[in-house]
C-alpha positions, 0 to 999 in steps of 0.5 A: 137687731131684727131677726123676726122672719116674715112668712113664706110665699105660698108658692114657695118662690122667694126664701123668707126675709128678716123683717129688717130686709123687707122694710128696707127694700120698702123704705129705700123704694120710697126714698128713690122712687120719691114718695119720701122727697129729698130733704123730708125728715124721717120721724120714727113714730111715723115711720114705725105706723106707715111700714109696721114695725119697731122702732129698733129694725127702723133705726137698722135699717136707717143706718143701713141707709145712711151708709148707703148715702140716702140717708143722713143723720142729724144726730139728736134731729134725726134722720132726713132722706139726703137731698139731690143735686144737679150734679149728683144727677149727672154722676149717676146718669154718667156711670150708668152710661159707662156700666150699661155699655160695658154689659151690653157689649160684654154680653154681645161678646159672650152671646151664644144661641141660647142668649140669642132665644132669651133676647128674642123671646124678650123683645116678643114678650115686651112687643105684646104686652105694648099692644095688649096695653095700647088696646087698654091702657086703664085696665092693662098698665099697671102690668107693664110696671111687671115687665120693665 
């Protein structure tokens, strides 16, 4: 098991993570963000290349993917990033329905005036940033990514 540290922010803002947690939040980012495609196999020489490290913290983390259900395994063929279907689409789509709407309304409920001013501040941050975006989407859109 990985236990190798990656180095602290400068600014001191995050606590360290293994290099295990670092290469699963980038792998599984791929996976759900589709740079790794459904049905793609998961080779480990490639793997260990592209994310920069063993063999050993790729295999962890795999297996905390399969688990995960992102992930299969194969056995002696490996690992695959687990295809997608319609209807898995439709679960997903229809749970986060159910969840965000239980949040908002539980947030409404327990809403105070400092709740309130974060709501406001919020909707004014993200009105701007669209305007500063608009006036030059080339320059400033990355930076939208940053506030969604």
């Amino acid at each position: 098991m990985a236990t190798k540290r990656v180095p602290k922010p400068v600014d001191g803002a995050a606590p360290p993570a293994t290099l295990t947690e670092v290469v699963y939040g980038r792998l599984r980012n791929d996976i759900l963000l589709g740079v790794l495609r459904p049905g793609d196999k998961l080779k480990l020489d490639t793997l260990r290349l592209h994310y920069d490290a063993s063999v050993n913290t790729l295999r962890e983390t795999l297996s905390r993917l399969v688990s995960e259900g992102l992930v299969a395994n194969e056995g002696q063929r490996g690992f695959t990033v687990v295809p997608a279907s319609l209807a898995d689409l439709r679960d997903v789509t229809d749970m986060r329905r159910l969840l965000e709407c239980h949040a908002a309304s539980l947030s409404l409920q327990r809403a105070d005036l400092d709740w309130e001013s974060r709501v406001v501040a919020a909707y004014h941050k993200l009105s701007r940033i669209e305007e500063v975006i608009d006036s030059d989407p080339a320059r400033y859109g990355p930076q939208l990514e940053a506030y969604n």
